[in-house]
N, C-alpha and C positions, 0 to 999 in steps of 0.2 A: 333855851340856849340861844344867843343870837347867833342870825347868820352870817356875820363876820368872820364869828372865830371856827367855820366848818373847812375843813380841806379841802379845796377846789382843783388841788392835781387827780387826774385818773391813775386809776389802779395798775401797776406793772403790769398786769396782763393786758389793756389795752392800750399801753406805752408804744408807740411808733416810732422804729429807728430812720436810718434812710429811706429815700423812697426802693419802690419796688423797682425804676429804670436805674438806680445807680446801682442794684445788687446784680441786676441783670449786667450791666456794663465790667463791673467789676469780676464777675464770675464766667463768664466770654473772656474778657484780657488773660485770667488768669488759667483757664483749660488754654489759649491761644499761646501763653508762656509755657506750660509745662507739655505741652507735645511740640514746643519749638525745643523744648530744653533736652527732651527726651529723644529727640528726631536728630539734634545734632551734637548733644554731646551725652546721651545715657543714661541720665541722671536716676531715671525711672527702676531702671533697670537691677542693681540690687534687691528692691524693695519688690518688685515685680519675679522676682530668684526665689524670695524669702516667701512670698504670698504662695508660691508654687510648690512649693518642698513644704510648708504647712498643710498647705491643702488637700495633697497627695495621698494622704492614707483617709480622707474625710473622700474622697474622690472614686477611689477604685472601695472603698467598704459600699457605697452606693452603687457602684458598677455591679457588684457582683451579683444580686438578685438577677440584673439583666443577662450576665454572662451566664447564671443558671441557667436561664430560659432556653437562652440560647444555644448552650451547650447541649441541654437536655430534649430540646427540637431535632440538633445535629446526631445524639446519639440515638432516638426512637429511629430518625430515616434511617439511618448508617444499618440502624438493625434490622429494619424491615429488607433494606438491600443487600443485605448479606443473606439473610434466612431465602430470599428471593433466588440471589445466585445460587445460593446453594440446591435448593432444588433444581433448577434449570441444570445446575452442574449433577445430581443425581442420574434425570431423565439423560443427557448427555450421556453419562458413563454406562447407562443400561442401554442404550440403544448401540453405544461404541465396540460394547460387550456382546450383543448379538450380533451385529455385524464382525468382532473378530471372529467369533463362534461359527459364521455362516465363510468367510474366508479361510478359515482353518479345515473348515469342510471341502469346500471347493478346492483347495490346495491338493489335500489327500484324495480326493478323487480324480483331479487332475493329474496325480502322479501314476495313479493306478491305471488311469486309461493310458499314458504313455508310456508304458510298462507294457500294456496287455497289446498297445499296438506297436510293439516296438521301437518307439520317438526318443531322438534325443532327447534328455532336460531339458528346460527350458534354462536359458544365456541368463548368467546373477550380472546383474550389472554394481558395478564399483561406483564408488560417490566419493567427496569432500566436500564440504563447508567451507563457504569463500563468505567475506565482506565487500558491499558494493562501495567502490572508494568514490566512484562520481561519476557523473552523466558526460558524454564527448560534447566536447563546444558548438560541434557542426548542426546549422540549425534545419539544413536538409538530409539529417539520416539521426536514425533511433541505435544511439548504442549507450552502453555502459562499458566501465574499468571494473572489474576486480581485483584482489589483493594475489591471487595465485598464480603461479607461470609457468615455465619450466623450471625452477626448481621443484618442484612440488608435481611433477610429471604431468600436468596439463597437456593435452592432444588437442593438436587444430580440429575443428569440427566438435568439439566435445561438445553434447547438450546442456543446458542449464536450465533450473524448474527451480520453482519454490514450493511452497505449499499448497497454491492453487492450479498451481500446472505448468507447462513451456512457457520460459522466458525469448528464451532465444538460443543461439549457438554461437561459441569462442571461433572468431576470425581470424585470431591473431595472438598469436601466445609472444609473451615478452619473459627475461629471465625470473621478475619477481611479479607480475602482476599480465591478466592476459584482457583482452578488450571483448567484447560478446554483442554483437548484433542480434536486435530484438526482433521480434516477430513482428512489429508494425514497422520496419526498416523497409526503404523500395526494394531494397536487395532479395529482403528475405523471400525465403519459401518453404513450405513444410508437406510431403504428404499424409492426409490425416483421411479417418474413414467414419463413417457417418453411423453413431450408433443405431439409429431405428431403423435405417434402409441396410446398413452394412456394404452402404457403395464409397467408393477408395476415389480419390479426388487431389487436388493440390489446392493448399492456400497460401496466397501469396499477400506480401503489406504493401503499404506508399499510399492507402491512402487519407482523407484531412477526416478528421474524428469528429466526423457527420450522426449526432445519436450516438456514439458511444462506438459506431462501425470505424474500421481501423484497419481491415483486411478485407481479403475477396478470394470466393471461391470462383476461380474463371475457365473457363473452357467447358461449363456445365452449360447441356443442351436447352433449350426451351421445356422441354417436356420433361425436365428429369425430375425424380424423387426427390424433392429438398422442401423442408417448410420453415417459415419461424419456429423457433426453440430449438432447433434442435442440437444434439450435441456432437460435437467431432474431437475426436481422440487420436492420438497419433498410430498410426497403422503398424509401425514397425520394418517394414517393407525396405526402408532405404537403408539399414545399415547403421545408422545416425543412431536412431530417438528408439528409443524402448517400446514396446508398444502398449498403448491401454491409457497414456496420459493427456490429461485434456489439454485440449489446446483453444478452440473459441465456440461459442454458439452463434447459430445463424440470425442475423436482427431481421433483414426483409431479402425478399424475393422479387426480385422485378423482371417479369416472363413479357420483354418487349416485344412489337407487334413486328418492328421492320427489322428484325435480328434471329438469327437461330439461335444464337445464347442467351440465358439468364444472366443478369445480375445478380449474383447472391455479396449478398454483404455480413461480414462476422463482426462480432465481438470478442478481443480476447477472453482467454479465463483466471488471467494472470496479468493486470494490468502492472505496467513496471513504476509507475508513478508511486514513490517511498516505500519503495523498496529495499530492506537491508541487507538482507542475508539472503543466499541463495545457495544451493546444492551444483555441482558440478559432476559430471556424471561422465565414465568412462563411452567413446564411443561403440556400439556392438559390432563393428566390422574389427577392432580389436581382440575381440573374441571371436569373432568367424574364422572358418578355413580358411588359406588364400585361394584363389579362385585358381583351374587348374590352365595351365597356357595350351594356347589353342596348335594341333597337331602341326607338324611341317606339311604342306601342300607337295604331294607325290609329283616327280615329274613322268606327263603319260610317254608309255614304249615307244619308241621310232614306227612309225608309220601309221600307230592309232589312231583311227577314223579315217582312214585315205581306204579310200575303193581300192578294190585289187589291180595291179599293174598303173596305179598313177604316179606318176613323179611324187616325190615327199616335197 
């Protein structure tokens, strides 16, 4: 065959169109067109609707092996912390249980000793359930609002406790709502008695929440019975507070050299900081006698204490 007549074109496959800088060129202009096109007037944007509502069930059918994992990660914890609470909630109810067991005893014993020594009862004290509406604006004294007042027979002085002990006491009753001065207030003061030594003391507030200290037990000698930890409960003694409920423990002792007094410094046991709900509690000199008024002062006989024959 001669080689005139062979085909000297190359094969489509290694046929060359443009070069490679015009495809580059052209395919830059045209992504630089369609996010200008798309940026200012949307164009994209149906077809970008459609890709997304197709996609959708190709999308979450994929998700879901992940959301098993995941689910089934959250449900093993969920269950180990539930099985977990609930023992802790077991031991909780048996220990709640002897301790009612062991108050139910003490009750009845304590009734029988006051029987056999002839004591009055012991004073029931009255309660309501109030809501803390909000903290006073003043940023030198510690009080709160409550929802209850004098309608709701609120008494000035009434104490206030929550679940962990003394909040404070109602200063000020209004007809729907009454205000309660806390126990870390300058104002305040409480007498409270010291469960391990059983010595009776005053704690008073004001002062800056150094460690967690926020009160002071003051007028305690150098030498007295007081340590860290320990716990002070309200004595009962004033008429006010019930007795037997906590009110702060001691942080430190500070037995200065050039001073007859200690520093003792407390901790509440009822920090008010989010707090909701609060108990309001009748005061006990409401239930006391009234106290009996003091006799007329007798006027002495004409001449008593004069020597005999002196002038009156």
């Amino acid at each position: 065959m001669p080689l005139g007549t062979l085909d000297r074109t190359p094969p489509p496959f290694f046929r060359q169109g443009p070069s490679a800088l015009t495809k580059v060129g052209f395919f830059a202009a045209l992504a630089v067109f369609l996010m200008v096109a798309d940026t200012r007037f949307a164009l994209i944007e149906p077809l970008r609707a459609g890709l997304a509502i197709a996609l959708l069930p190709v999308q979450r059918t994929l998700a879901v092996p992940v959301q098993m994992l995941s689910t089934g990660g959250d449900y093993l914890r969920g269950l180990q912390d539930a099985l977990a609470g609930e023992r802790a909630a077991r031991a909780a109810l048996a220990e709640q249980a002897l301790q009612a067991g062991r108050a139910a005893q003490l009750a009845g014993e304590n009734a029988r000793l006051r029987a056999l020594l002839e004591l009055k009862p012991a004073l029931t004290v009255r309660s309501q359930a109030a809501d803390v509406m909000y903290e006073a604006a003043d940023p030198f004294s510690r009080k709160l609002f409550v929802n209850v007042g004098a309608a709701q027979a609120v008494k000035l002085g009434s104490p206030v406790i929550n679940e962990r002990g003394v909040l404070g006491q109602v200063t000020r009753v209004y007809p729907l709502s009454s205000e309660v001065t806390l126990l870390a207030d300058k104002d305040a003061a409480i007498p409270v008695l010291n469960l391990r030594t059983q010595q009776r003391s005053a704690a008073f507030g004001g002062l800056s929440a150094a460690g967690g200290a926020v009160m002071e037990l003051r007028f305690m000698s150098g030498n007295a019975d007081v340590q860290a930890g320990d716990l002070l409960h309200t004595s009962g003694v004033d008429g006010v507070y019930p007795p037997g409920v906590p009110v702060a423990t001691v942080v430190s002792v500070d037995r200065r050299v050039d001073s007859s007094f200690a520093r003792v410094l407390l901790a509440p046991a009822a920090p008010a900081d989010g707090v909701r709900h609060v108990l309001v509690l009748e005061p006990l000199a409401v239930q006391m006698p009234e106290r009996p008024e003091p006799a007329p002062a007798t006027a002495a006989p004409r001449g008593y204490g004069q020597a005999k024959g002196a002038r009156p």
